[in-house]
N, C-alpha and C positions, 0 to 999 in steps of 0.2 A: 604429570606423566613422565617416567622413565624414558630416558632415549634408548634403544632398541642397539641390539650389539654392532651393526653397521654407524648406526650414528655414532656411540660410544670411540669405535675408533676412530672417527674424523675430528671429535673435537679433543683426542689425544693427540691427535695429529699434528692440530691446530694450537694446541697447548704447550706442543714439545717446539714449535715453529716460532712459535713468538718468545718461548723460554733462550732459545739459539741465535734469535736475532735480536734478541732484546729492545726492542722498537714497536710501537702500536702501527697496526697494520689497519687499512682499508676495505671498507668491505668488500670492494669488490678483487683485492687481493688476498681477501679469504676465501672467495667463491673460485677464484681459478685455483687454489688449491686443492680445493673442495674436487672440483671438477676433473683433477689431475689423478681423481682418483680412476681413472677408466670410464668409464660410463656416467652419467651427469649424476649427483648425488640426487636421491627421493627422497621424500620423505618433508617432517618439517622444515620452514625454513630455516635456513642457516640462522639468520638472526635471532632467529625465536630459541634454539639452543643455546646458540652462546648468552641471550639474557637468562635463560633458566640454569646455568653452569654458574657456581659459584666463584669457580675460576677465573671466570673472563669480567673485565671491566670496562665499559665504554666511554669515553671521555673526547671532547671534542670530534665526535662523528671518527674514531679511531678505536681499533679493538686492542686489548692490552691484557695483563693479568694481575689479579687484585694485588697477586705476592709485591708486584713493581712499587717502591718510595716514592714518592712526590717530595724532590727537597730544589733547593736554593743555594746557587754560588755565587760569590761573592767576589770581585775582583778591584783592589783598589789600585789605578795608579799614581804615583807620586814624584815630585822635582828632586826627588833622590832617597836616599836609605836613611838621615839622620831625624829622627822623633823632633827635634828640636830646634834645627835649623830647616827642615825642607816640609813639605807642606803638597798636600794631595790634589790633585788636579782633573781626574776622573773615578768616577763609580758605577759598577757595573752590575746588573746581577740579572742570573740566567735560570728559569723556571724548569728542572726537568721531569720525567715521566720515564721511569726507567733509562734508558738511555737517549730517549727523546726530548727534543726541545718544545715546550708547551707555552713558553713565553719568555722575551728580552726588555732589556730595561736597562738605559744609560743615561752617563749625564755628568758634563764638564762643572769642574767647580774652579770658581775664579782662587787660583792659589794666595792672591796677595803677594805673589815674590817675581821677582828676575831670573826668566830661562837665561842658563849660561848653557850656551856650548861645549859637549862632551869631546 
C-alpha cells in the first residue's frame, strides 16, 4: 500500500533530515520529528513506512539511508617516518555508517625497537 500524500511528506522530511545530518537517527528521534509536525502524525506507523520506503535502512536499532557507505579506516601509528629503521606500534581501525561510528577496533604492537625521545 502506497503511503497517502501526508505520509509522503513526512518521510521526505525524514529523508531530507538524515540526508543533512548525515548520522542514523533513533526512533524515537524520528517520532519527535514526526510529531513536530503540528498535530501528532496518523496514520501507519512510522516504522512500518520507513521499512516499506526503500530509502531508509535500519541497522543497529538506528534509521539511516540505504544511499549511506559502510567503509573502514585505517590508522597506523609508528616509532617514526623511516620504512626501514622505525617500526609500527599501533593499529587502529574505525567501522563507519555514513558519518556514524558503528564499530572500533585497536591494538598496540610490540615494535621490537627503543622509544627515544623527541
Amino acid at each position: 500500500m502506497k503511503p497517502d500524500p501526508g505520509q509522503q511528506v513526512l518521510l521526505n522530511s525524514i529523508y531530507h533530515y538524515l540526508g543533512v545530518t548525515g548520522r542514523p537517527a533513533h526512533p524515537g528521534e524520528l517520532r519527535a520529528l514526526a510529531d513536530g509536525f503540528g498535530q501528532r502524525f496518523k496514520g501507519r506507523p512510522l516504522l512500518e513506512l520507513l521499512q516499506k520506503d526503500q530509502r531508509f535502512l535500519c541497522l543497529q536499532e538506528q534509521w539511516g539511508l540505504t544511499s549511506w557507505k559502510a567503509y573502514t579506516a585505517l590508522d597506523v601509528e609508528t616509532t617514526g617516518l623511516s620504512p626501514t629503521e622505525n617500526r609500527i606500534t599501533e593499529i587502529a581501525l574505525v567501522r563507519l555508517w555514513g558519518t556514524h561510528v558503528v564499530g572500533k577496533w585497536s591494538s598496540l604492537v610490540n615494535p621490537v625497537a627503543q622509544f627515544h625521545p623527541t
